[in-house]
PDB file with SEQRES, HELIX, SHEET and CRYST1 records, atoms N, CA, C and O in Angstrom:
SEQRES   1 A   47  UNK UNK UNK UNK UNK UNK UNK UNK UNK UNK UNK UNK UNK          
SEQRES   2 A   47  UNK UNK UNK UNK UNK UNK UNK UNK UNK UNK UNK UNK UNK          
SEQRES   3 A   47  UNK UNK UNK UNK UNK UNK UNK UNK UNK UNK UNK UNK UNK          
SEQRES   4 A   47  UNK UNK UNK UNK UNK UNK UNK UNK                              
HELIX    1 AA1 UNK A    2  UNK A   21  1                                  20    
HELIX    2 AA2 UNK A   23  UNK A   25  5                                   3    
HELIX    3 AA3 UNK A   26  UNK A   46  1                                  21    
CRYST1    1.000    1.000    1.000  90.00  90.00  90.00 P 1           1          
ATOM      1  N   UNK A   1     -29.134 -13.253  18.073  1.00  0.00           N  
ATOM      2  CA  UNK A   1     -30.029 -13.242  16.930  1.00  0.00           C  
ATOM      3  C   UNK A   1     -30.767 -14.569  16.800  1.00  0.00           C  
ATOM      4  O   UNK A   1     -31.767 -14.793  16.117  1.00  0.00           O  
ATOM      5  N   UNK A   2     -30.071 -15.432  17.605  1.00  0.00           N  
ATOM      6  CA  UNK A   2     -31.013 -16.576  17.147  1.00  0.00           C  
ATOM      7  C   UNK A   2     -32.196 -17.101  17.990  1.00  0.00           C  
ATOM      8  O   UNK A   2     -33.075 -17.951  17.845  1.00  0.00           O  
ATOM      9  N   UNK A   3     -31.823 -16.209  18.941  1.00  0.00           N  
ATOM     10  CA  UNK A   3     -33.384 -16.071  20.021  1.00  0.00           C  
ATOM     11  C   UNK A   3     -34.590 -15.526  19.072  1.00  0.00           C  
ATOM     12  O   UNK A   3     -35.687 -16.075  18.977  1.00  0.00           O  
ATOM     13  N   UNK A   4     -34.297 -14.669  18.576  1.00  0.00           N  
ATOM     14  CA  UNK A   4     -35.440 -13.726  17.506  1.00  0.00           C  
ATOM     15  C   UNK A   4     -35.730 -15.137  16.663  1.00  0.00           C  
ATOM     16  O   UNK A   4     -36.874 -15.588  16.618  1.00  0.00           O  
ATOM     17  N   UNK A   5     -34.710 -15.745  16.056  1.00  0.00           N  
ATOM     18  CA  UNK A   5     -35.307 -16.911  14.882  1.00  0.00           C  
ATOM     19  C   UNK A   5     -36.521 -17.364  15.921  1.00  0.00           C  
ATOM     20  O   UNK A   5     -37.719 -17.084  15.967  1.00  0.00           O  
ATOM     21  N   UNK A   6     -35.630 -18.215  16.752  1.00  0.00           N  
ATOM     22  CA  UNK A   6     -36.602 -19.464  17.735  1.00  0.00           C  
ATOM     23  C   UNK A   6     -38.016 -18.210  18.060  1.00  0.00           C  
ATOM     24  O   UNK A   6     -38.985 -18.968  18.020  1.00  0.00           O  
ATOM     25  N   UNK A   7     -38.327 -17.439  18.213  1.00  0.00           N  
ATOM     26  CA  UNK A   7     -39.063 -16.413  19.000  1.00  0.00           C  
ATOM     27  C   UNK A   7     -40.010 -16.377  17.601  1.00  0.00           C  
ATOM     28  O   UNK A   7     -41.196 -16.701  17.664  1.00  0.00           O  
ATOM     29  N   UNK A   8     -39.437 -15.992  16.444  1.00  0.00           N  
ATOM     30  CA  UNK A   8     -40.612 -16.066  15.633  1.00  0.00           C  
ATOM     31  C   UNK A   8     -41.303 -17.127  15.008  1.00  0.00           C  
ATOM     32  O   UNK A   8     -42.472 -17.108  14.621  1.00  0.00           O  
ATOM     33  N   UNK A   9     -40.454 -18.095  14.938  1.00  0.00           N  
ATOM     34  CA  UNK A   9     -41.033 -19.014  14.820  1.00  0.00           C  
ATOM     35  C   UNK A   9     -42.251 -19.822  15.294  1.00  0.00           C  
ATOM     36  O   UNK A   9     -43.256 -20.224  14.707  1.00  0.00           O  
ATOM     37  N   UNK A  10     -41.820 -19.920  16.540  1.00  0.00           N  
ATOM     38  CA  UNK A  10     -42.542 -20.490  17.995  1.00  0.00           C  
ATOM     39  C   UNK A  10     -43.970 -19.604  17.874  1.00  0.00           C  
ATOM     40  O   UNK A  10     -45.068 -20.048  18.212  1.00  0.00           O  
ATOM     41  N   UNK A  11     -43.766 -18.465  17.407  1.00  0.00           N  
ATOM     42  CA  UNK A  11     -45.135 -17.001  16.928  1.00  0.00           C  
ATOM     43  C   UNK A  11     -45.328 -17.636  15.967  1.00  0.00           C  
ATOM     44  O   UNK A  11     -45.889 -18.591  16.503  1.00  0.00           O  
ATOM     45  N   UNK A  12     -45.314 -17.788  15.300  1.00  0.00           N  
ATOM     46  CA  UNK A  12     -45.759 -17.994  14.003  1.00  0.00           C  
ATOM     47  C   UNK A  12     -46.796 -19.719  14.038  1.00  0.00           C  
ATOM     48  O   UNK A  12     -47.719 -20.030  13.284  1.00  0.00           O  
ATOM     49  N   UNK A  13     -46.374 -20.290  14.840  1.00  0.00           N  
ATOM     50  CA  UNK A  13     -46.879 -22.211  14.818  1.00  0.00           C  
ATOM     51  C   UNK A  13     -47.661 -21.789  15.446  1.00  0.00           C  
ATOM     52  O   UNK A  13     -48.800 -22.026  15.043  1.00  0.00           O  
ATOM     53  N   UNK A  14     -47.544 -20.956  16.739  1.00  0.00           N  
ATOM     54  CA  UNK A  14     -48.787 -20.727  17.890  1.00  0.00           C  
ATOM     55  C   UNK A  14     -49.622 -20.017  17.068  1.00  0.00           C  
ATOM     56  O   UNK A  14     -50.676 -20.641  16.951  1.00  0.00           O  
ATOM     57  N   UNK A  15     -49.629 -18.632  16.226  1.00  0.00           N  
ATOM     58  CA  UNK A  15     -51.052 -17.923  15.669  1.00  0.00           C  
ATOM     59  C   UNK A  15     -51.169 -18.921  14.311  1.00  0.00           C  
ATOM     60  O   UNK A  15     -52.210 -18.742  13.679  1.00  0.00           O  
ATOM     61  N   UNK A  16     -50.579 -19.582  13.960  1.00  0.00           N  
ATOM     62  CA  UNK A  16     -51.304 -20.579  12.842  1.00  0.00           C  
ATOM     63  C   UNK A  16     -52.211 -21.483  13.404  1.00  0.00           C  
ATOM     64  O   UNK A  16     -53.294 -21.607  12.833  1.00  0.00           O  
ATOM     65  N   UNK A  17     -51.931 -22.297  14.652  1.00  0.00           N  
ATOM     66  CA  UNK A  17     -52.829 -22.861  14.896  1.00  0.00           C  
ATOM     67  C   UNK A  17     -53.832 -22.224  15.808  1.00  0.00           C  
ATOM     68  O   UNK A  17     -54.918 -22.771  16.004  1.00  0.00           O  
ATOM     69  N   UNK A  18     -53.522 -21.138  16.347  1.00  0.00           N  
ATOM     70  CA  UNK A  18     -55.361 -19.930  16.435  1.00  0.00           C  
ATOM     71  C   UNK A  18     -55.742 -19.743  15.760  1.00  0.00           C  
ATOM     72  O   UNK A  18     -56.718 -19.070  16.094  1.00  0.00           O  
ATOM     73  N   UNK A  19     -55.703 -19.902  14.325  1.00  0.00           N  
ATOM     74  CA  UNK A  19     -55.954 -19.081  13.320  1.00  0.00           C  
ATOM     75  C   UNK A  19     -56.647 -20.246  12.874  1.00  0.00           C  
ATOM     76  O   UNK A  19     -57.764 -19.973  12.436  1.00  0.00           O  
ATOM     77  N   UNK A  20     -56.346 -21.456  12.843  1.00  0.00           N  
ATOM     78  CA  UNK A  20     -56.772 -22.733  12.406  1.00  0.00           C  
ATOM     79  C   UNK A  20     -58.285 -23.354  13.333  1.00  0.00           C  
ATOM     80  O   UNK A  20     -59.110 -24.048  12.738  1.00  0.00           O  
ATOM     81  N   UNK A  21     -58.425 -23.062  14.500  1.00  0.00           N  
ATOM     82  CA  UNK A  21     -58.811 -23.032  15.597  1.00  0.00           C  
ATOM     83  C   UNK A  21     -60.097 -22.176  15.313  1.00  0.00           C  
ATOM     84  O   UNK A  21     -61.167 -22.424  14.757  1.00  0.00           O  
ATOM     85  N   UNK A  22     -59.449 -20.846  16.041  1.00  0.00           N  
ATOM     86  CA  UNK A  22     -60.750 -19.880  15.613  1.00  0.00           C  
ATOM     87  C   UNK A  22     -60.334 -18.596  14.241  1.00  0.00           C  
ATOM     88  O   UNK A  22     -59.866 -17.459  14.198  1.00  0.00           O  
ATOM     89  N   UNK A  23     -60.947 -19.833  13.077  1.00  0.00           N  
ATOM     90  CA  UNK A  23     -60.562 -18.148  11.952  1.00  0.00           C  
ATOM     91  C   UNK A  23     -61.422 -17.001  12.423  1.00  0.00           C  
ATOM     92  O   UNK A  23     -60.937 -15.991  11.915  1.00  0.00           O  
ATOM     93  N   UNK A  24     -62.204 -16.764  12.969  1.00  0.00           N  
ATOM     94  CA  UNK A  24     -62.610 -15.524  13.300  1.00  0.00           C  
ATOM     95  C   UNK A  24     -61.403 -14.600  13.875  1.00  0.00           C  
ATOM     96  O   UNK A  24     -61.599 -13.393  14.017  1.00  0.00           O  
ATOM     97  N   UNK A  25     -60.868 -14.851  14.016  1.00  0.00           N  
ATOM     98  CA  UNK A  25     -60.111 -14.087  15.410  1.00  0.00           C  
ATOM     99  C   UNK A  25     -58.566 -13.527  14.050  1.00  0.00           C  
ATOM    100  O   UNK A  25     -57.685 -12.781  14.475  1.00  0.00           O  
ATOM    101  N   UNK A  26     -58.526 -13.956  12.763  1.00  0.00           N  
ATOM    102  CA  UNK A  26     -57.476 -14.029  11.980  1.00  0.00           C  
ATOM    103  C   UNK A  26     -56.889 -12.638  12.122  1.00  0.00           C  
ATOM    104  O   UNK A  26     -55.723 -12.471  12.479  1.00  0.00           O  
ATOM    105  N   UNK A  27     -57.773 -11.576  11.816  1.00  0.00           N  
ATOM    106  CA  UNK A  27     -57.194  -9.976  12.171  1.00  0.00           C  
ATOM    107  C   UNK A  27     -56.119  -9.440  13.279  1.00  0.00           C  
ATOM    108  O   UNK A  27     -55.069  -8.820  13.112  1.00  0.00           O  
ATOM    109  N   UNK A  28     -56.800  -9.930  14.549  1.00  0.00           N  
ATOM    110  CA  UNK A  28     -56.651  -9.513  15.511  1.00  0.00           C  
ATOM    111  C   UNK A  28     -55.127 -10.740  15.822  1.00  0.00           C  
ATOM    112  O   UNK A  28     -54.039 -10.534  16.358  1.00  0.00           O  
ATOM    113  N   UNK A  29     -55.601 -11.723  15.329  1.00  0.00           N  
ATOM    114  CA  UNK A  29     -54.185 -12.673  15.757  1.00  0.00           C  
ATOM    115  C   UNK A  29     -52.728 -11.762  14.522  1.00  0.00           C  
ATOM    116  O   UNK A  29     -51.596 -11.411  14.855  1.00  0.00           O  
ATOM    117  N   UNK A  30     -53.361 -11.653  13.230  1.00  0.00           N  
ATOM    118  CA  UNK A  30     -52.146 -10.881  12.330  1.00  0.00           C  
ATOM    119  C   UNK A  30     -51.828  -9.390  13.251  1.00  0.00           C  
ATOM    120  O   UNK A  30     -50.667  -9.128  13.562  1.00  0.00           O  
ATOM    121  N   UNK A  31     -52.524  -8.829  13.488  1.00  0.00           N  
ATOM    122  CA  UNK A  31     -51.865  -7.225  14.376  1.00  0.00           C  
ATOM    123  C   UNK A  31     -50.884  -7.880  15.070  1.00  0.00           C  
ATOM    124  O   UNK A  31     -49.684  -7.834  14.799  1.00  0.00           O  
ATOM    125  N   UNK A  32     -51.610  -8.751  16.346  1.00  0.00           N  
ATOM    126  CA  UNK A  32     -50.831  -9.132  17.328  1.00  0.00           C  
ATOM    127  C   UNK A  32     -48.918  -9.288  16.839  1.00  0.00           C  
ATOM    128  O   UNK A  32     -47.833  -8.753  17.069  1.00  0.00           O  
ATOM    129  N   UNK A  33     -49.540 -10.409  16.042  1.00  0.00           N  
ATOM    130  CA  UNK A  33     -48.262 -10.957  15.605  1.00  0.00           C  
ATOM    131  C   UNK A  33     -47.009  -9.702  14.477  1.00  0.00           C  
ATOM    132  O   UNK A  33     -45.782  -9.731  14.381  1.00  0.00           O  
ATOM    133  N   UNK A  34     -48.162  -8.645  13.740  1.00  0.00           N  
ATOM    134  CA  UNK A  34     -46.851  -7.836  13.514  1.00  0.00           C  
ATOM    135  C   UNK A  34     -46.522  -6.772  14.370  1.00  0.00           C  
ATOM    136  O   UNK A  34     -45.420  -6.298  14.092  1.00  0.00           O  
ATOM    137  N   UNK A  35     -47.022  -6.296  15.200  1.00  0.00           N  
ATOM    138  CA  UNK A  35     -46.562  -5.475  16.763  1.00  0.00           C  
ATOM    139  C   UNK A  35     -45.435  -6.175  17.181  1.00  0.00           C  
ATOM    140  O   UNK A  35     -44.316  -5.669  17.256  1.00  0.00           O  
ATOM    141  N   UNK A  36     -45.938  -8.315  17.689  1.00  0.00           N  
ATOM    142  CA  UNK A  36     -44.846  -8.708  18.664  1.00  0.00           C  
ATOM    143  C   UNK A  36     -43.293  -9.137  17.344  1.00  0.00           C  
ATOM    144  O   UNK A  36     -42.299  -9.672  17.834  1.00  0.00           O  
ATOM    145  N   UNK A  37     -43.304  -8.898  16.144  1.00  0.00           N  
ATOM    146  CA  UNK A  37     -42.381  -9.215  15.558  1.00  0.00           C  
ATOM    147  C   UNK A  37     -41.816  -7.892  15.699  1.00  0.00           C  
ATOM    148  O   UNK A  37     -40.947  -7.837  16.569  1.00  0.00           O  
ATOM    149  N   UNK A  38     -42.096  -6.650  15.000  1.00  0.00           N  
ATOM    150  CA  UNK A  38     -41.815  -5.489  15.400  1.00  0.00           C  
ATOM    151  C   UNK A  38     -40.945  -4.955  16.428  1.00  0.00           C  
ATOM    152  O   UNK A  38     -39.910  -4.300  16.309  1.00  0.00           O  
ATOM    153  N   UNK A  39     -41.759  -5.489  17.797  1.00  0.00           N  
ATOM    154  CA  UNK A  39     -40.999  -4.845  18.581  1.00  0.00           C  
ATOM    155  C   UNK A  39     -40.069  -5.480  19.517  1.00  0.00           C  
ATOM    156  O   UNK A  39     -39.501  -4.928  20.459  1.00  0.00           O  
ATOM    157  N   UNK A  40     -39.942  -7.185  19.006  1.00  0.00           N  
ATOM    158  CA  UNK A  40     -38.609  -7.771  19.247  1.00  0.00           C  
ATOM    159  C   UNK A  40     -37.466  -7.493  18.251  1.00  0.00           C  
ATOM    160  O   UNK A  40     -36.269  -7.664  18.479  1.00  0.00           O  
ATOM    161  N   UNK A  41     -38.144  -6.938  16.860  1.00  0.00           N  
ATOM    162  CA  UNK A  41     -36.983  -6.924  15.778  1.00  0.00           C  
ATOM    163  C   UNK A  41     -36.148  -5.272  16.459  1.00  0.00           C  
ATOM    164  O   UNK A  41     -34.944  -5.259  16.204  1.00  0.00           O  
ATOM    165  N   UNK A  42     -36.565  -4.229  17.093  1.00  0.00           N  
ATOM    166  CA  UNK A  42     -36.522  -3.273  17.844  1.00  0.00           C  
ATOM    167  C   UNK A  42     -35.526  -3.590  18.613  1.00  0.00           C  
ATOM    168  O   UNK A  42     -34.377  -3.424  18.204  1.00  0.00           O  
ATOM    169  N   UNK A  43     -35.776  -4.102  19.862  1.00  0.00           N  
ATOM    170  CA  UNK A  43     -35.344  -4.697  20.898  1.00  0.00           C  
ATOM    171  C   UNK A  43     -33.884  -5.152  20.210  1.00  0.00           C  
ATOM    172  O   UNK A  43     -32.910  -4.411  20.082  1.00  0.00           O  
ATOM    173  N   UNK A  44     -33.950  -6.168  19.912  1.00  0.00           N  
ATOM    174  CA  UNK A  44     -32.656  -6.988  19.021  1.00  0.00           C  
ATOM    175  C   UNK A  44     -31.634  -5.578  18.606  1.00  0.00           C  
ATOM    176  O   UNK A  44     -30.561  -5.388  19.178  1.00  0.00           O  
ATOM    177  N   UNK A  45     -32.194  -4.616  17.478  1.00  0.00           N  
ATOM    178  CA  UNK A  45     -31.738  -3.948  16.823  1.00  0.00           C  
ATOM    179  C   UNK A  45     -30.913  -3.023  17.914  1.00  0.00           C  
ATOM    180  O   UNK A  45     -29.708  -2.830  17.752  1.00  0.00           O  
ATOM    181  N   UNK A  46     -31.615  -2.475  19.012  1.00  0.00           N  
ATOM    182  CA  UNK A  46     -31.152  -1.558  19.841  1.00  0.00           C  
ATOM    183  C   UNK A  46     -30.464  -2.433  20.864  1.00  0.00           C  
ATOM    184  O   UNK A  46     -30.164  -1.753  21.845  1.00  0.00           O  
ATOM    185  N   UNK A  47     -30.165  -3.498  20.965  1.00  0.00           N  
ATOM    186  CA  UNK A  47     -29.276  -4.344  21.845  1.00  0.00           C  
ATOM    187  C   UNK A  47     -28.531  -4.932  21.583  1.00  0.00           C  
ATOM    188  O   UNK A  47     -27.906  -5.555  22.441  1.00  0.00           O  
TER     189      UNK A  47                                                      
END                                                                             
């Protein structure tokens, strides 16, 4: 479980600073990021 912490985290600093970078892109960086939380929280859950 504490791979998922470090994992979202590490997501979370990286699309803040895209997001900081290019706000255009803010949509497409939030999908991204709740798909890849999603389907590690998945992963985790079923393992």
């Amino acid at each position: 479980m504490a791979e998922f912490t470090i994992l979202v985290a590490l997501a979370s600093i990286l699309f803040g600073v895209l997001i900081l970078a290019f706000p255009r892109l803010l949509n497409y960086i939030i999908a991204v990021y709740f798909i890849l939380v999603g389907a590690v929280t998945l992963l985790v859950e079923l393992l």
